[in-house]
BAMIDO-178049 format. One record per residue (C-alpha): residue number from 1; x, y, z. Coordinates in pm, whole numbers, plus 50000, padded with zeros to 5 digits. Each point is the difference from the previous one (the first is absolute). Example, Ala and Ser with C-alpha at 12.3 -4.5 7.8 and 13.67 -1.06 7.14 Angstrom:
// BAMIDO-178049
- n;c1;c2;c3
- 1;51230;49550;50780 $
- 2;50137;50344;49934 $
This chain:
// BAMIDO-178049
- n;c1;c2;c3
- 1;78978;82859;87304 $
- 2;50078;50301;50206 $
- 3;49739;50250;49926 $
- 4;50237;50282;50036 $
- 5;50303;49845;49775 $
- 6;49708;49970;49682 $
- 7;49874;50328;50034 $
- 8;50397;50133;49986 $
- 9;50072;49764;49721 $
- 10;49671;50170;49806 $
- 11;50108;50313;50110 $
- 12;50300;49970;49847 $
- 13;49908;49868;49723 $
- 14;49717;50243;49881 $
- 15;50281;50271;50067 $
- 16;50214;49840;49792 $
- 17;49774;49918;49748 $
- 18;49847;50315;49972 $
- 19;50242;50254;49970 $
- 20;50109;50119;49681 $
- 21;50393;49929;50104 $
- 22;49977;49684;49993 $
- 23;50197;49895;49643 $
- 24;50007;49669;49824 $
- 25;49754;49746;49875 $
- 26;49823;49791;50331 $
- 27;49980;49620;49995 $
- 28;49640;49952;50192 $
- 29;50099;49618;50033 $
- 30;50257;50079;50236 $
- 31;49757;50184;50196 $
- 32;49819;49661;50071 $
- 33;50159;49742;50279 $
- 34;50072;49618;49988 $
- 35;50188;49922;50275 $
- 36;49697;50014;50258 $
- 37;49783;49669;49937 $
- 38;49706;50227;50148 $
- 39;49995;50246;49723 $
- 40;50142;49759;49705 $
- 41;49668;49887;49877 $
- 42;49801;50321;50116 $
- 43;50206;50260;49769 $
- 44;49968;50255;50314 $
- 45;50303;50231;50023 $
- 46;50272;49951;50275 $
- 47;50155;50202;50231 $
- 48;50344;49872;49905 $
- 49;49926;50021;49621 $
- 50;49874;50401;50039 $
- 51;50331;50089;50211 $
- 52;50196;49824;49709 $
- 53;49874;50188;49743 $
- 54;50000;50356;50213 $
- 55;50381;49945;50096 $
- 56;50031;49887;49647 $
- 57;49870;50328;49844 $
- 58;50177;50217;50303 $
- 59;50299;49884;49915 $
- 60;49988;50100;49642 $
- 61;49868;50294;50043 $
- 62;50229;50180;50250 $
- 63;50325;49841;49740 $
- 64;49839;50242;49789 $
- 65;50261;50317;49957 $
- 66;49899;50303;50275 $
- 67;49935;49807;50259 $
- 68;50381;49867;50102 $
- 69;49931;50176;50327 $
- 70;49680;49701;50073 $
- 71;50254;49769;49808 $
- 72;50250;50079;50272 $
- 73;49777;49999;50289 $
- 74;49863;49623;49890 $
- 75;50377;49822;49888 $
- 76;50115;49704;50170 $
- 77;49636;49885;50147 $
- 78;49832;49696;49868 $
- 79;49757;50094;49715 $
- 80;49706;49806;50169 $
- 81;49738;50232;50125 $
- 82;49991;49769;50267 $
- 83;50248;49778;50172 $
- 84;49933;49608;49911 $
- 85;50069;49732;50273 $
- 86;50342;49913;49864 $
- 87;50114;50397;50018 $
- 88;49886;50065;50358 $
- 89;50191;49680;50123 $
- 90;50275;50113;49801 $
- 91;49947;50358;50163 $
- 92;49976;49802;50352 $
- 93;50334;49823;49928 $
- 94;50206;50319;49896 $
- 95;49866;50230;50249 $
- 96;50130;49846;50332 $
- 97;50373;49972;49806 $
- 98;50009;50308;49897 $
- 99;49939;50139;50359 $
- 100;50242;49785;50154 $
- 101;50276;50075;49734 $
- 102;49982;50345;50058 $
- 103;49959;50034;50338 $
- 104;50320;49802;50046 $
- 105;50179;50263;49747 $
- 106;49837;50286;50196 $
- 107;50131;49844;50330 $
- 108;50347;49940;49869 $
- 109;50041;50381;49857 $
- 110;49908;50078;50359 $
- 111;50247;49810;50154 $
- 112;50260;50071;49708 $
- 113;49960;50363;50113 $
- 114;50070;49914;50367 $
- 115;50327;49860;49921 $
- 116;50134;50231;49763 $
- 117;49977;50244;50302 $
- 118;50281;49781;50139 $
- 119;50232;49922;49702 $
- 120;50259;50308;50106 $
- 121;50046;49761;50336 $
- 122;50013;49656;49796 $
- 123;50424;49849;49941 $
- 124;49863;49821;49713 $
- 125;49971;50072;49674 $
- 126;49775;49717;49953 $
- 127;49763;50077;50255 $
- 128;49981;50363;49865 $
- 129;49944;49831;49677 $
- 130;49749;49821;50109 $
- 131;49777;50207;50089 $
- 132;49932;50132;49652 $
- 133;49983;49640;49897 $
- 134;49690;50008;50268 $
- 135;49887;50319;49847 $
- 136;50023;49837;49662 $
- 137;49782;49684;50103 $
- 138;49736;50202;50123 $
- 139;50000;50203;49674 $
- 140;49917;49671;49828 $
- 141;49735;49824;50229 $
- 142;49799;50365;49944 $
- 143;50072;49940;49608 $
- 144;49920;49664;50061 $
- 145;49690;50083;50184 $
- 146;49880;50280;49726 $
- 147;50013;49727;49765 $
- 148;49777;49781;50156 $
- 149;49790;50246;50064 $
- 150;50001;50046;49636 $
- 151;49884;49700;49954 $
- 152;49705;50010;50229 $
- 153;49889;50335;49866 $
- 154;49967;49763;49629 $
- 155;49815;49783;50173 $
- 156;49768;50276;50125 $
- 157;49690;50173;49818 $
- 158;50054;50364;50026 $
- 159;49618;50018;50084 $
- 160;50061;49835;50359 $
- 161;50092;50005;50323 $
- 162;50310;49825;49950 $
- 163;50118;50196;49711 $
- 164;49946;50305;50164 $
- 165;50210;49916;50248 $
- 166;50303;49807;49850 $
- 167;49955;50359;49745 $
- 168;50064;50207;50345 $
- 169;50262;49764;50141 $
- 170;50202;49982;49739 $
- 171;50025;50426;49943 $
- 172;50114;49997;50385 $
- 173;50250;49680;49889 $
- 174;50167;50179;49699 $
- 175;50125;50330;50214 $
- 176;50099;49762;50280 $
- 177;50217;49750;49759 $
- 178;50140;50357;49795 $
- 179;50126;50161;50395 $
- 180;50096;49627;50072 $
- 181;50278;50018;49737 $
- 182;50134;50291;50028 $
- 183;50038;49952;50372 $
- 184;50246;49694;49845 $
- 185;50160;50231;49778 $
- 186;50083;50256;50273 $
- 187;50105;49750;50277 $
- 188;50264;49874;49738 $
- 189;50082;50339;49960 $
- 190;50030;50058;50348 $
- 191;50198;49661;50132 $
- 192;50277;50075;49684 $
- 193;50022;50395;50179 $
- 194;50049;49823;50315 $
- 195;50275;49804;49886 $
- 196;50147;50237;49813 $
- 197;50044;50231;50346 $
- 198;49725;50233;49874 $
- 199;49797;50057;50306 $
- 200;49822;50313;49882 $
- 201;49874;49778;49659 $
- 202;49888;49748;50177 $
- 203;49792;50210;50208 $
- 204;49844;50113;49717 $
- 205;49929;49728;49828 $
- 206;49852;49802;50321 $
- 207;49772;50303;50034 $
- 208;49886;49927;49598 $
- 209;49923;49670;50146 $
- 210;49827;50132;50312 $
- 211;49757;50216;49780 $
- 212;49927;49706;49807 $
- 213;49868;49802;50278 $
- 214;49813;50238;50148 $
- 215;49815;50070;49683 $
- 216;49953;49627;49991 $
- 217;49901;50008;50378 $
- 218;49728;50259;49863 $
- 219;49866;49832;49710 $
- 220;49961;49638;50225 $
- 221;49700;50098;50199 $
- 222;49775;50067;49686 $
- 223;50043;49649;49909 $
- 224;49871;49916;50377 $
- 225;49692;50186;49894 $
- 226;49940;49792;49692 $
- 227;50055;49650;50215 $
- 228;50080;49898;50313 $
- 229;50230;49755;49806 $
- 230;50229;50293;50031 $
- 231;50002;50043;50415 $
């Protein structure tokens, strides 16, 4: 056993055990392992058994009420202390989607934006049209990717390296997906002003869409700094 895993799993649990917030009567027998043939006839503790019983008591204590704020900062990651084999290859699965998903919505806003700049030019009402059906595709493949990410972040501990950083990716993803849509809502806005021989409203509304991207175009580059997934 990894001597620095036991002495965080006894660290954790003499903190847990010996503060007087902890609340509820403790079952010692789940304290004690069986699933490691090693320690089945021995009676030692386990690593595993010690986180289970510290993300056990965490849990319940921060659903206590006063401490929604913790509550808040912990939702939507797995409740295991530490990941277990079948998380992190879940995690391993999800993550790769997720970055592909949404750097093919990111990509198509971008070149949404590009063509919008030439709908007052475009005969067609279709192809006009079609351009916020772009804009609209890219809005879902960053919903899309959000919800994978989602995913990954429950199959995540909030205590590691993955968790911290599907936490950080996904409050760069949420701004990103929010500017995404409205750049759809304005570029409908702005095709229908067109067509309607109002040059001075579609202006405006292309330059709602403009601002949009660029505060995407802002936002993008902190995700590069949490992966290189992201260049």
């Amino acid at each position: 056993m990894n001597f620095f895993v036991l002495k965080y799993c006894l660290l954790i649990g003499a903190i847990l055990t010996s503060t007087a917030v902890v609340a509820g009567p403790l079952n010692p027998q789940k304290i004690f392992s069986n699933s490691s043939s090693s320690l089945e006839d021995s009676g030692q503790i386990s690593a595993d058994s010690l986180y289970q019983f510290g993300s056990s008591v965490f849990y319940k204590e921060i659903a206590k009420p006063g401490n929604e704020y913790l509550n808040n900062s912990v939702a939507g990651y797995s409740q295991n202390l530490i990941q277990t084999n079948d998380e992190e290859q879940q995690y391993s699965d999800l993550w790769p989607q997720g970055v592909a998903v949404f750097k093919a919505g990111y990509q198509d806003t971008t070149d949404a934006y590009f063509q919008l700049a030439a709908v007052p030019d475009m005969q067609s009402t279709t192809q006009q049209n079609e351009v916020c059906d772009k804009f609209q595709l890219a809005s879902e493949e960053i919903q899309e990717s959000e919800s994978i990410f989602t995913s990954a972040k429950g199959s995540s501990s909030l205590s590691s390296a993955n968790g911290f950083t599907i936490g950080m990716v996904l409050a760069r993803v949420d701004p990103i997906r929010q500017q995404s849509e409205n750049a759809q809502q304005s570029c409908m806005k702005a095709v229908l002003a067109d067509q309607n021989g109002d040059s001075k409203g579609f202006l405006t509304n292309f330059q709602d869409v403009e601002t949009d991207v660029k505060e995407m175009n802002r936002i993008y580059p902190e995700l590069k700094v949490l992966s290189n997934d992201f260049d």
